[in-house]
BAKE-684512 format. One record per atom (N, C-alpha, C, O): y, x, z. Coordinates in steps of 0.2 Angstrom, whole numbers, plus 5000, padded with zeros to 4 digits. Example, Ala and Ser with C-alpha at 12.3 -4.5 7.8 and 13.67 -1.06 7.14 Angstrom:
497250665039;497850625039;498450665039;498350715042;498950645035;499550685036;500050645039;500650675040;
***
This chain:
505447394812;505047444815;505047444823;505647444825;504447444826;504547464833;504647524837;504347574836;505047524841;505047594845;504647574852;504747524856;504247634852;504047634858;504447654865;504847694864;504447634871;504847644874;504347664881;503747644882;504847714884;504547764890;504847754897;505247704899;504647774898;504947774909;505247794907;505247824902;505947804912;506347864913;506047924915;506047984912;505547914921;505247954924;504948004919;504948064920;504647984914;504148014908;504448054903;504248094900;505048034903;505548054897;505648124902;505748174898;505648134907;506248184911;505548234913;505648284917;505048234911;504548284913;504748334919;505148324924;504348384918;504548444922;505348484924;505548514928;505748454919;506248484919;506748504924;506948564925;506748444928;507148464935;506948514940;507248554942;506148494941;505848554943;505848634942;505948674946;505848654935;505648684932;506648734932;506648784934;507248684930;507748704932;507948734941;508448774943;507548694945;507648714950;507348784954;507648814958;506848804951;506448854951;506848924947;507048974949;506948914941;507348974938;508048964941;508449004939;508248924945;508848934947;508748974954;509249004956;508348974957;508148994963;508049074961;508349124964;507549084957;507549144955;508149204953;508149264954;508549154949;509149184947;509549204952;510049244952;509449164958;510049174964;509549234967;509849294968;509149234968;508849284971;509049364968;509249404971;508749364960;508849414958;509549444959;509649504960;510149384959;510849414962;510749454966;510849514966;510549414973;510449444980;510249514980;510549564982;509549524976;509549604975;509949624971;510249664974;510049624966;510549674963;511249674968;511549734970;511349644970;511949634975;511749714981;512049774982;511249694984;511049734990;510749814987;510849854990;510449824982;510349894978;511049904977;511249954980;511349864973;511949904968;512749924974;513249954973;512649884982;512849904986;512749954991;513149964996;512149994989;511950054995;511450015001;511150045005;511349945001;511249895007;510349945009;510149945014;509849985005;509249985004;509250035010;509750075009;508850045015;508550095018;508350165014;508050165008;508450225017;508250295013;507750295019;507750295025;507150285012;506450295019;506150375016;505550395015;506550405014;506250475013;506250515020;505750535022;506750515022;507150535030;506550515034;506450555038;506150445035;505750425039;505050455038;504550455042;505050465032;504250515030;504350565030;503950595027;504750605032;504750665034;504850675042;504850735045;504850615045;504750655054;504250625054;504150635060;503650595052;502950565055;502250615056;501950645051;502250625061;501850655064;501250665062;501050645067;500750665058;499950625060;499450685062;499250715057;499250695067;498650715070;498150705066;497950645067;497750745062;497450735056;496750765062;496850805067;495850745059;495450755062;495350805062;495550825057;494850885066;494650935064;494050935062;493650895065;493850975058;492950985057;492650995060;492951025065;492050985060;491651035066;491551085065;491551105059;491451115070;491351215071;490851205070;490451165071;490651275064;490051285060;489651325069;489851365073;489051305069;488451365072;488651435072;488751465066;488551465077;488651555078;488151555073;487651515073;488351595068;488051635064;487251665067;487151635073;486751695066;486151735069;486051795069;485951805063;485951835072;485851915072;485551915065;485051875064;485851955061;485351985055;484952045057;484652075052;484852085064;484252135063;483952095068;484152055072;483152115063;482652075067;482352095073;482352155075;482152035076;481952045084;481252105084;480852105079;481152155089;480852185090;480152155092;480052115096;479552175087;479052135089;478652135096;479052165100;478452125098;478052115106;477452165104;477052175099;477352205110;476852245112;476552235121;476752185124;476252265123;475652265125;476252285132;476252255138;476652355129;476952365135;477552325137;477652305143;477952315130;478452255131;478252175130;477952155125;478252125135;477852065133;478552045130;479152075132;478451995126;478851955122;479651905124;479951875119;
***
């Protein structure tokens, strides 16, 4: 019976790569549990409570208009 035979290269696929990658990850995910489970994170609640923000104002609605009506014009008073 014949066996077919491979590259090395072809036998070894993605593997190394793919090992390198989740090992990178895993080092990372240490790093943060490391710096959370150490107190290491900034308290940014303290920093959003001093920010100031000068928020826009509306505009000023129009003076209202007299509700009693203007006196008509006559002869003796002009208009």
């Amino acid at each position: 019976m014949a066996h077919a035979r491979t590259h090395p290269r072809q036998r070894r696929g993605g593997g190394a790569f793919t090992g390198l990658l989740l090992g990178g990850a895993f080092i990372l995910a240490l790093l943060i549990g490391w710096v959370v489970w150490g107190g290491g994170t900034p308290d940014l609640r303290d920093r959003a409570a001093s920010i100031d923000i000068e928020m826009p104002r509306a505009p000023r609605l129009p003076a209202t208009p007299n509700p009693e009506p203007l006196p008509l014009p006559s002869p003796a008073r002009p208009g």
